[in-house]
TIGU-692241 format. One record per residue: residue in three letters; x, y, z of N, C-alpha, C in turn. Coordinates in steps of 0.1 Angstrom, whole numbers, plus 2048, in hexadecimal, padded with zeros to 3 digits. Atoms other than C-alpha are relative to their C-alpha. Last residue first. Example, Ala and Ser with C-alpha at 12.3 -4.5 7.8 and 13.67 -1.06 7.14 Angstrom:
// residues 2
SER7F77F58008897F58477F880B808ALA8097F480087B7D384E80980C800
//
This chain:
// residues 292
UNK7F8808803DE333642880A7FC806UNK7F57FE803DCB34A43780E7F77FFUNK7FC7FF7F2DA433B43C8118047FBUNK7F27FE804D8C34142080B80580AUNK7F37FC7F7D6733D42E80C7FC7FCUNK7F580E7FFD4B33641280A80A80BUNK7F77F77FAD2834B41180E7F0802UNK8047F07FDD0E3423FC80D806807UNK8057FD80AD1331E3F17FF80C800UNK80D7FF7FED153104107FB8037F8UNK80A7F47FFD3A30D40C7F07F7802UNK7F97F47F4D582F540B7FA80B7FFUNK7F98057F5D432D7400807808806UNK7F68047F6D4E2CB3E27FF806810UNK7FE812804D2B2D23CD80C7FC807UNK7F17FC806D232F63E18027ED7FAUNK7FB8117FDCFD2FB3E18108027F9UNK7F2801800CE43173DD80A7F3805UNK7F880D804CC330C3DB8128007FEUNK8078087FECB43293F18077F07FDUNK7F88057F8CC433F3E18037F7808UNK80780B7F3CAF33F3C68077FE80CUNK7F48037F9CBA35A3A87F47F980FUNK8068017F2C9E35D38D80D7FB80BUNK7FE80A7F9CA635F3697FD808813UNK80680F803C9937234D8007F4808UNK8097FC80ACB538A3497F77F5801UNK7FE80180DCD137F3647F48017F9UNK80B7FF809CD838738B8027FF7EFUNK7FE80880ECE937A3A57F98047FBUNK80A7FE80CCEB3893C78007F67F6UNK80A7F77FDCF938C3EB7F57FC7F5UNK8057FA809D153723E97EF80B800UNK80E8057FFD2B36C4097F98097F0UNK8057F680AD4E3714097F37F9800UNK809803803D6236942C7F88087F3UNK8117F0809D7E3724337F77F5800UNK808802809D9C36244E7F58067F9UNK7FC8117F9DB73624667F77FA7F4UNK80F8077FEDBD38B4638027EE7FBUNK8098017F6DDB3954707F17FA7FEUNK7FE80B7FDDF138B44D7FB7FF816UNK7F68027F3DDF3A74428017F1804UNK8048067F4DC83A242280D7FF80AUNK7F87FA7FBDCE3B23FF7FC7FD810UNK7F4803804DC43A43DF80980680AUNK7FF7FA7F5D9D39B3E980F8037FFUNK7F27FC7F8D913913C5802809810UNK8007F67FCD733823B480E80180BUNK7F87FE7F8D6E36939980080D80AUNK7F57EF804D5935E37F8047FF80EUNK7F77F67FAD4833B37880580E7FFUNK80D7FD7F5D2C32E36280A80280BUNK80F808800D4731D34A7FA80480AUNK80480C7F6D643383517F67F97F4UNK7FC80980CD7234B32D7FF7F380BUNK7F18017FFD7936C3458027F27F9UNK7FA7EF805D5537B3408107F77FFUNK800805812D4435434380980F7FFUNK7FB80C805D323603638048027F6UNK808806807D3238236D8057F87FCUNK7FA804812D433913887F27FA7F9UNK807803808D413AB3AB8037F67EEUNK80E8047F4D4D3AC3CE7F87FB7F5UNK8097FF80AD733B73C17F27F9808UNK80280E804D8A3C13DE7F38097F4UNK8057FE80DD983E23F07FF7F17FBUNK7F77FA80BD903DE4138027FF7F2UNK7FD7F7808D7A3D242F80E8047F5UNK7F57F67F9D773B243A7FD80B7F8UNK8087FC7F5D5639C43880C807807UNK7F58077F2D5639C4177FD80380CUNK7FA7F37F2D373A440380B7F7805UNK7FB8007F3D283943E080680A809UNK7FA7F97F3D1B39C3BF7FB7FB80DUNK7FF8067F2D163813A480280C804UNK7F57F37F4D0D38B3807FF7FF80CUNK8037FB7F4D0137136A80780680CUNK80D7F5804D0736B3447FB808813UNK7FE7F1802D1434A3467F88087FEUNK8077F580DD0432C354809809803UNK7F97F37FED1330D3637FC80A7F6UNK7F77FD80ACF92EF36380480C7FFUNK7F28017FCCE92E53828058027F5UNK7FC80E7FFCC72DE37380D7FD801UNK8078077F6CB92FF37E7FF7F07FDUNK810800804CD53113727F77FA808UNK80780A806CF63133847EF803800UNK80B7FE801D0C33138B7FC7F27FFUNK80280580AD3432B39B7EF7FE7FCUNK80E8037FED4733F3AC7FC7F97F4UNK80A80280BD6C3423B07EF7FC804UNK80B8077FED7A3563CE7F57F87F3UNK80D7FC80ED9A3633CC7F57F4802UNK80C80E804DAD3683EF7F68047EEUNK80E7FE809DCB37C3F77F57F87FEUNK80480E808DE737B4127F580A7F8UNK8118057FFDFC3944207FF7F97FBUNK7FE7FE7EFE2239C42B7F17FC7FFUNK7F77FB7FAE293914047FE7FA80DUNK7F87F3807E0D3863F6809809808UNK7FA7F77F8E0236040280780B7F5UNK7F0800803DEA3513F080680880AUNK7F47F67F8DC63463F980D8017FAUNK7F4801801DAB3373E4807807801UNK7F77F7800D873313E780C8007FDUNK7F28017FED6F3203D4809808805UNK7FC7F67F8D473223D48117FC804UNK7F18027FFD3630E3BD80280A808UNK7FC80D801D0E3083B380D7FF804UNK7F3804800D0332C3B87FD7EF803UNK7F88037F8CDE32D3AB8107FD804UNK7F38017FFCC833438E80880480FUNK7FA7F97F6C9F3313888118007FFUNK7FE7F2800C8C33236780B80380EUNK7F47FC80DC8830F36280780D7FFUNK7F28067FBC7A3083898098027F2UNK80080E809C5C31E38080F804805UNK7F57FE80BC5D33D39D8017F07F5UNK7F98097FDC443403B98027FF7F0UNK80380480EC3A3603C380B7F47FEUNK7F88057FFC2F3653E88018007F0UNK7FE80880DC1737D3F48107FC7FCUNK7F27FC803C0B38341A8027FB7EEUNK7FA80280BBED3844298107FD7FFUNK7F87FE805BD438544A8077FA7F5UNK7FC80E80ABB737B45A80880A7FDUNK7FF80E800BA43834798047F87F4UNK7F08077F6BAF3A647F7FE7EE800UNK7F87FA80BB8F3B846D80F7F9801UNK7FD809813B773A04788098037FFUNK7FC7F8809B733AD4A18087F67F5UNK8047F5804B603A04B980680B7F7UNK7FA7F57F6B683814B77F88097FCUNK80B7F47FFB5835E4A7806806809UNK80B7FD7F7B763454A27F680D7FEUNK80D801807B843354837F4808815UNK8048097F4BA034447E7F78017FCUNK8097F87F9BB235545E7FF7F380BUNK80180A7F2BD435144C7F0807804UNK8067FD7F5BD835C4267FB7FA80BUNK7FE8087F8BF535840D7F780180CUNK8077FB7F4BEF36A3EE7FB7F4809UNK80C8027FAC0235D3D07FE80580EUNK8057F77F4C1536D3B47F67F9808UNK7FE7F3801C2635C3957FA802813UNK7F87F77FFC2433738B7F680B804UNK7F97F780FC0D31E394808806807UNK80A7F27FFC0B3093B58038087F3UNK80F7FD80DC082E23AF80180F801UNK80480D80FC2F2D93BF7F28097F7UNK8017F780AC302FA3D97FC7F97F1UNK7FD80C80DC2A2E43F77FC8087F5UNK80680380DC242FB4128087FE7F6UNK7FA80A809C292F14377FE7FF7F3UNK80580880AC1930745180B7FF7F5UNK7F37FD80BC2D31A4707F37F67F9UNK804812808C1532148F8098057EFUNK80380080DC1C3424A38007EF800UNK7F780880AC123504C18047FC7FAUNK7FD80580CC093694DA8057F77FCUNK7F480A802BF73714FE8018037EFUNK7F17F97FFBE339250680A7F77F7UNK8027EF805BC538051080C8047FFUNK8047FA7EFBCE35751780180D7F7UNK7F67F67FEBD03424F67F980D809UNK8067F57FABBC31E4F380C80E7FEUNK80C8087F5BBC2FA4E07FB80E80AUNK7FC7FB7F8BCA30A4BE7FA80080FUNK80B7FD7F7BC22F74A480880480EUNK7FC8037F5BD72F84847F480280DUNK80F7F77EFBC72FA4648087F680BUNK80080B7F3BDE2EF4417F980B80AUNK7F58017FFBE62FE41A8027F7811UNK7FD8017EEBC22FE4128127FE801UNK7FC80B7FFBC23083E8800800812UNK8088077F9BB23213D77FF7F280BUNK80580B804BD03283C17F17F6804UNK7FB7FF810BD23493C47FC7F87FFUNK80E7FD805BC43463EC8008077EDUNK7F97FE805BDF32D3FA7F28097F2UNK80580180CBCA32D41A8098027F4UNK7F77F880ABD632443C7FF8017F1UNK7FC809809BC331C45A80780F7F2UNK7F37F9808BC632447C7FF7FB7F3UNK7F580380CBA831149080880F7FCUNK8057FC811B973184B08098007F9UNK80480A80AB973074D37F98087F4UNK7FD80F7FFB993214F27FC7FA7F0UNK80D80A80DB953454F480A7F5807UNK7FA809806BA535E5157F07F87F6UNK80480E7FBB9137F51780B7F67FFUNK8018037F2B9C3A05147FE7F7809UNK80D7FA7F9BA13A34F08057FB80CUNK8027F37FABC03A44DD7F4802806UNK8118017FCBC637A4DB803812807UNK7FF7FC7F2BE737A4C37EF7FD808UNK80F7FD7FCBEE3664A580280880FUNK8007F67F3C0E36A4917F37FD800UNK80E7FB7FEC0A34D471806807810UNK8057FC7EDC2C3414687FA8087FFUNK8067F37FCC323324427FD80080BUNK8077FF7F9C4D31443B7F7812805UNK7F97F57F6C5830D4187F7801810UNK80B8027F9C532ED40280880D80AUNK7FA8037F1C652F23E17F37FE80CUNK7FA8107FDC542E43C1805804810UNK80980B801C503093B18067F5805UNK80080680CC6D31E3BC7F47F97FEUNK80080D7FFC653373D78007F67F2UNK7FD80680EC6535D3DC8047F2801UNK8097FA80EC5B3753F67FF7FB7F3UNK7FA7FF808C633574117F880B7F3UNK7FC809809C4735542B80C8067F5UNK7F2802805C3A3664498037F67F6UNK80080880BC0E37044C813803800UNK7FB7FD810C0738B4698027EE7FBUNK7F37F3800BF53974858048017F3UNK7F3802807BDA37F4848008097FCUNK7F9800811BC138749F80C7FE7FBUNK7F5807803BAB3794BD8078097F0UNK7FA7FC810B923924CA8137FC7FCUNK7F680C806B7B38B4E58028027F4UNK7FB7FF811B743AC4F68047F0800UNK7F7809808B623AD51B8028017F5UNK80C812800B4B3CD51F80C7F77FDUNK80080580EB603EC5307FA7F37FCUNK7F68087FDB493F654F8097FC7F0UNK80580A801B2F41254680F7F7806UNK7FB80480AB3B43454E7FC7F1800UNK80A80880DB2F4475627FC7FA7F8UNK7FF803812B4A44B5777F57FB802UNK7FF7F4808B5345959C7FF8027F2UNK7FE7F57FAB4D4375AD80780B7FFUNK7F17FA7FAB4941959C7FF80F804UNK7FB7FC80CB2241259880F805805UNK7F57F57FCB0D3FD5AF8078057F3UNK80E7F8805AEA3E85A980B80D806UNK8077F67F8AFC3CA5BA7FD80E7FFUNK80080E7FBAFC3AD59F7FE80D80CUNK811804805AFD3CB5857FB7F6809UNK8097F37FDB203D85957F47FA800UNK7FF7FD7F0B2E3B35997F780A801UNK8068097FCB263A85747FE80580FUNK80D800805B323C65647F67F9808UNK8057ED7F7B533C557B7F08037FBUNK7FE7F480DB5A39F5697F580E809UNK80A7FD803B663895887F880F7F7UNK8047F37FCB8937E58B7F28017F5UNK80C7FC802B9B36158A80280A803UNK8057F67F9BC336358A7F48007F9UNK80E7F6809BD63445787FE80880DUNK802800809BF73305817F78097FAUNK7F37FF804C033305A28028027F1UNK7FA80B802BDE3395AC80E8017FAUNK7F47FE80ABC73575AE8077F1806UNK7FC8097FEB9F35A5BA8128047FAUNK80880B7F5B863745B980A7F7805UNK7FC813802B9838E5A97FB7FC810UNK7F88017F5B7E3AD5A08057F4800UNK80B8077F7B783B957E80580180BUNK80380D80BB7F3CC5607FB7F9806UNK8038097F3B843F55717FD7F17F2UNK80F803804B9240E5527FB7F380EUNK80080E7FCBB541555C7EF7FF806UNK80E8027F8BB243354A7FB7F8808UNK8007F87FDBD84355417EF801807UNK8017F4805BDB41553B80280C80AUNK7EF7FB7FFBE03F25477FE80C7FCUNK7FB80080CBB73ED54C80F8057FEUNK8037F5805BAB3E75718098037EDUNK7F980280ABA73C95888018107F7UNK8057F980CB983D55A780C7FC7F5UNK7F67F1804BA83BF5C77F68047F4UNK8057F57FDB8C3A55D98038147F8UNK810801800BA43905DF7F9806800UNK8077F9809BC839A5DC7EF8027FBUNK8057F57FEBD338A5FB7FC80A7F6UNK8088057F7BEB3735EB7FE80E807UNK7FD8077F9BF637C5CB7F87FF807UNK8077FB7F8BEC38A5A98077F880BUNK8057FA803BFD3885867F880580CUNK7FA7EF7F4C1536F58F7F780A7FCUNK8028017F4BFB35358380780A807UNK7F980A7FAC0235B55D7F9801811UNK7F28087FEBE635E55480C80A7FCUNK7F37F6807BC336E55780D7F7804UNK7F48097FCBA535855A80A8077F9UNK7F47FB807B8437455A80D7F5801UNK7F37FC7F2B6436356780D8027F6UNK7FA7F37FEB47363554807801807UNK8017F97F3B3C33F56380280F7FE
//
């Protein structure tokens, strides 16, 4: 029908029939007239169509009418910068519809374009002019090589404009022999004097859970004051352990928290991702130590 269907339905009310639609701007360019509106949608008839239909021209402009735009694009590509081989992570596709029109019924799909591989195509039944949204896809890292891959979303509709209908992102995904993760997280309170203390053992694991030396943890508290933030496994004669100190905590505060920021070692890969406490009194990344 050429007929404009704008949403949401508050957009026009009763007695607006007949009104000049016009462009949100500063030129508020003329678009059409509304024929109809509802609790839901607002027809309206395309201004091109009406002028040429009666052999009229808006009134103080020479200007042609703006021509409808259909122009769906992907914004952006979300995913983890870094991923073990084997894991399955989730990617989110941003779509928006920036043309003027609403669309209806076109795919989303998702290319794993290193490996050449389809990663999945969503179908998208419609999205009203203006609107946005995202779709999450499901990729299974098991068959993808190592190092760097380019993650790209496109549609499948015909718009009027290419340049916005696909997007990237790169991911690098890491052999599982190469990676390392906390496996332990232990607190332990004392009382010092009128204060207390906490030491926080840590503990590295390879990528078949076994305690590695050699790896330098830094962490944050979540109090301020003088403490230690930083160790290395194996330095003090741990197995894949080291230690870190808070040696001075008012008996006002109730509890800390240390959470680890880093891990790094020559050749290896830190995952956080697989972090893991084996007893249980952490997450693996951050543990809470409550005052003795």
């Amino acid at each position: 029908m050429d007929q404009l269907v704008i949403e949401p339905g508050t957009f026009s009310g009763g007695g607006d029939s007949g009104s000049l639609i016009v462009t949100d701007d500063g030129n508020k360019n003329p678009v059409a007239l509304l024929f109809a509106g509802s609790s839901t949608q607002t027809i309206a008839n395309r201004i091109d169509l009406v002028l040429n239909q009666f052999g009229v021209t808006v009134d103080g402009g020479n200007s042609p009418p703006p021509t409808p735009v259909t122009d769906v694009a992907i914004t952006s590509v979300s995913a983890p910068t870094a991923v073990t081989q084997g894991a399955t992570v989730n990617v989110v596709v941003a779509v928006r519809n920036a043309g003027t029109q609403p669309v209806s019924s076109f795919d989303v799909s998702l290319q794993d374009a290193t490996d050449n591989v389809a990663i999945g195509t969503q179908t998208m039944a419609s999205l009203a002019a203006g609107a946005s949204t995202t779709l999450t896809f499901s990729w299974n890292t098991t068959g993808s090589t190592i190092g760097n891959h380019t993650l790209t979303a496109s549609h499948s509709l015909t718009d009027d404009n290419a340049d916005n209908s696909h997007a990237s992102t790169t991911v690098t995904v890491n052999g599982a022999s190469s990676v390392i993760h906390i496996g332990d997280l232990d607190g332990y309170p004392s009382r010092n004097g009128s204060n207390w203390s906490v030491t926080v053992e840590i503990t590295v694991h390879d990528a078949n859970h076994a305690p590695l030396n050699g790896a330098t943890v830094v962490g944050h508290w979540s109090q301020l004051g003088q403490n230690s933030n930083t160790c290395t496994t194996g330095d003090l004669g741990g197995n894949g352990t080291c230690t870190v100190l808070f040696p001075s905590l008012k008996r006002s505060v109730s509890s800390v928290n240390f959470t680890v920021v880093s891990v790094t070692m020559p050749d290896r890969i830190y995952d956080r991702t697989l972090n893991h406490d084996v007893d249980g009194s952490s997450n693996g990344t951050t543990i809470k130590v409550s005052k003795p």
